[in-house]
C-alpha positions as CSV (number, residue, x, y, z in Angstrom):
1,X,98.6,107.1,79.1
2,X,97.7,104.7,76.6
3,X,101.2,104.2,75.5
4,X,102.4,103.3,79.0
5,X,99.1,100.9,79.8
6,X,100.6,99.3,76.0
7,X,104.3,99.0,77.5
8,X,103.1,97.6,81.1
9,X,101.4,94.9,78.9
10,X,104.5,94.2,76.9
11,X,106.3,93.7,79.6
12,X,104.0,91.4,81.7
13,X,103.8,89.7,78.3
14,X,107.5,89.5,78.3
15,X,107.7,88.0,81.9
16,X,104.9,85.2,81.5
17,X,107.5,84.0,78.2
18,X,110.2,84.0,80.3
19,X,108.6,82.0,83.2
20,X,107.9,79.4,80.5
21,X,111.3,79.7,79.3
22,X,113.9,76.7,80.2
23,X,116.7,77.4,82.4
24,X,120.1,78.0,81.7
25,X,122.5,75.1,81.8
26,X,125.5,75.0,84.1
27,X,127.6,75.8,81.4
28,X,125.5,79.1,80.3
29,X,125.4,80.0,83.8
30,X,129.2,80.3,84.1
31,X,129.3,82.2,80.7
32,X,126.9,85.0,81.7
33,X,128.6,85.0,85.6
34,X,131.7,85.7,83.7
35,X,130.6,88.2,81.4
36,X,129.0,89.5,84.2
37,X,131.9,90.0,86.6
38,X,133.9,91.0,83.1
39,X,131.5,93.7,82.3
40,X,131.2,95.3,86.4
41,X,134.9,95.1,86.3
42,X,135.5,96.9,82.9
43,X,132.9,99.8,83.8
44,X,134.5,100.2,87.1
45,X,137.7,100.7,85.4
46,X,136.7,103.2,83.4
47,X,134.9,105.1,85.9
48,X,138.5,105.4,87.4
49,X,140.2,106.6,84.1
50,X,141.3,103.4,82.5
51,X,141.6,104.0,78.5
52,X,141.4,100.5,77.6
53,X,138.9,99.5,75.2
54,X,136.9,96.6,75.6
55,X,138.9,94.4,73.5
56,X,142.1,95.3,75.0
57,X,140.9,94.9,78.6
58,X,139.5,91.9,77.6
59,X,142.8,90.3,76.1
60,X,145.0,91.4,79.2
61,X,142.4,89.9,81.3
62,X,142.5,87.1,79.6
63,X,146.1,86.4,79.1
64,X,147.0,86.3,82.6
């Protein structure tokens, strides 16, 4: 028990940072959306038996 009262402390610990944090320029925003959308669409793909590693799915996405 004391272990999980030591993460739930972490963790609120971790949150308060993060509230004080600055947010993300518009620029970081699109970066992470993109990675985002790059990652959902990658997993998605493999779930339905694509064999292209990351790198590779990334470049053909890419070079369109």
């Amino acid at each position: 028990m004391k272990k999980l009262d030591k993460k739930l402390k972490q963790i609120v610990g971790l949150d308060k940072k993060i509230e004080k944090a600055p947010g993300l320029s518009p620029t970081e925003k699109d970066v992470l959306q993109s990675e985002q959308r790059f990652e959902a669409t990658y997993y998605s793909n493999k779930l339905e038996g694509n064999k292209l590693s990351k790198d590779e799915a990334r470049k053909a996405i890419l070079s369109k």
